[in-house]
C-alpha positions as CSV (number, residue, x, y, z in Angstrom):
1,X,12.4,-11.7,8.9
2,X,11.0,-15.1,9.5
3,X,7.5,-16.1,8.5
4,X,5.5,-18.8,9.5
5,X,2.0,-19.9,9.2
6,X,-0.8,-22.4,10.5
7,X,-3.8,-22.6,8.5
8,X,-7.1,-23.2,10.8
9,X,-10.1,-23.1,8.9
10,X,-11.2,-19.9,7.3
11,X,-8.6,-18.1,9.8
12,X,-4.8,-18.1,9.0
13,X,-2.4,-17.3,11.7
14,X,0.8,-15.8,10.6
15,X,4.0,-15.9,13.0
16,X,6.5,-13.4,12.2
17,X,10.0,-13.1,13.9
18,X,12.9,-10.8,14.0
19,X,12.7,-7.0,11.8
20,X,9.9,-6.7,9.6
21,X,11.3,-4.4,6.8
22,X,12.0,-4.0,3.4
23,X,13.7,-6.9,2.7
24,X,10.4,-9.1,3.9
25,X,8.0,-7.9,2.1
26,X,7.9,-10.2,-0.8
27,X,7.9,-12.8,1.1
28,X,4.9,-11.5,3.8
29,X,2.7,-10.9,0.6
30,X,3.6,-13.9,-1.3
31,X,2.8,-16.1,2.0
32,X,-0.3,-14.2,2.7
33,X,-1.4,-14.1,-0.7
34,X,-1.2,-17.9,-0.7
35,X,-3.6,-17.9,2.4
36,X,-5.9,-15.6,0.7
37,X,-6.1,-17.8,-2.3
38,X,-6.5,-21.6,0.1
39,X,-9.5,-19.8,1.3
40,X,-8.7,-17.7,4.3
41,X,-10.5,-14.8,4.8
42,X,-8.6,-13.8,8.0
43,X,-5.6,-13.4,9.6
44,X,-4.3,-13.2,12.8
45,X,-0.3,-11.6,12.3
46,X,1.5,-12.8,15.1
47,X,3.7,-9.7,16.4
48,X,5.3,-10.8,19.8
49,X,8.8,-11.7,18.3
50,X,9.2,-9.0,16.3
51,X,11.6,-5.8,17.2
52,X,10.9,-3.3,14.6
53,X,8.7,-2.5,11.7
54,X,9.5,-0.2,8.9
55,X,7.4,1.7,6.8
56,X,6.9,-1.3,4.7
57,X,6.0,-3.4,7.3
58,X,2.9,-1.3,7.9
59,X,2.0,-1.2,4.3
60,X,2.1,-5.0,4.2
61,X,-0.3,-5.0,7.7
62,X,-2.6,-2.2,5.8
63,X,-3.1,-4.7,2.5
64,X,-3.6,-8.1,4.7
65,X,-6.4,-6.0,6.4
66,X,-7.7,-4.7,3.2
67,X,-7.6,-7.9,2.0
68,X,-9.2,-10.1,4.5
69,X,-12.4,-7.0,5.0
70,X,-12.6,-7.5,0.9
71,X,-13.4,-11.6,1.8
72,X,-15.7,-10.8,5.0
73,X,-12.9,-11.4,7.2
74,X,-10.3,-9.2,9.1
75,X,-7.2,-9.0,10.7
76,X,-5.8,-9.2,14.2
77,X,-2.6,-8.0,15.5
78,X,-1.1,-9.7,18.4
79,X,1.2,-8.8,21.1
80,X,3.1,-6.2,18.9
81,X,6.3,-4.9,20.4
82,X,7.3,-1.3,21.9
83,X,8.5,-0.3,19.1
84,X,5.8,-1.6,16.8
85,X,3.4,-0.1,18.9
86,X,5.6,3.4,18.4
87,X,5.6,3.0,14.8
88,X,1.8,2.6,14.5
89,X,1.1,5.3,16.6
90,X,4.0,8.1,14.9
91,X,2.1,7.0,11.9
92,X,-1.8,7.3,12.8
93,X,-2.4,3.8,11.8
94,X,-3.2,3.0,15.6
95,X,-6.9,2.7,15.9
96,X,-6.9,1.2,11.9
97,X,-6.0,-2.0,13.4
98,X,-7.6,-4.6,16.2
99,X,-5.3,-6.0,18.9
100,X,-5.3,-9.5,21.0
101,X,-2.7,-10.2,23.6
102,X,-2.7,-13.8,22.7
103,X,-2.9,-15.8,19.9
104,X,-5.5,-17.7,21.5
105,X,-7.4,-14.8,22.8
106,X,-7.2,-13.4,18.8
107,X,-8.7,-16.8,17.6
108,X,-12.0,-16.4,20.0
109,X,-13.0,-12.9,19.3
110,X,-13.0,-14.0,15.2
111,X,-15.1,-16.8,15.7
């Protein structure tokens, strides 16, 4: 998995690309983490390029939102893949989550 981020303001907006599994997880928290400590308080989790998400992947998306309600924030998910989608909803972590189709449209309902 590939991990990018843009900090604006109080939000931080983390792109993610390819499989989010296993083998990313050290490296989502670590990034996040960092967020959380520059003073984010949310997060919008860019979804749209990625294929599939594990079990760990959905742990990692349960902590960021955990995280960002513990600072007064919270987190959006945006444009999540098929299979994503599938994942969440096999799960019952569906409605646990808020959704934005865009990036953009993300970044207006936190403000």
């Amino acid at each position: 998995m590939k991990i990018s981020c843009e900090q604006h303001g109080d939000i931080a907006l983390v792109i993610a690309s390819g499989d989010f599994a296993h083998d990313g997880e050290d490296q989502f928290r670590r990034t996040v983490g960092e967020r959380f400590t520059q003073g984010s308080r949310s997060v919008i989790l860019d979804l749209a390029n990625v294929a599939n998400a594990d079990s760990t992947a959905l742990e990692c998306m349960l902590w960021t939102s955990e995280e960002a309600t513990a600072r007064g924030g919270s987190l959006r998910l945006v444009a999540p893949q098929d299979n994503v989608r599938e994942a969440l909803r096999l799960t019952r972590l569906t409605e646990r989550f808020e959704y934005a189709e865009s990036v953009e449209l993300a970044a207006r309902s936190m403000r």
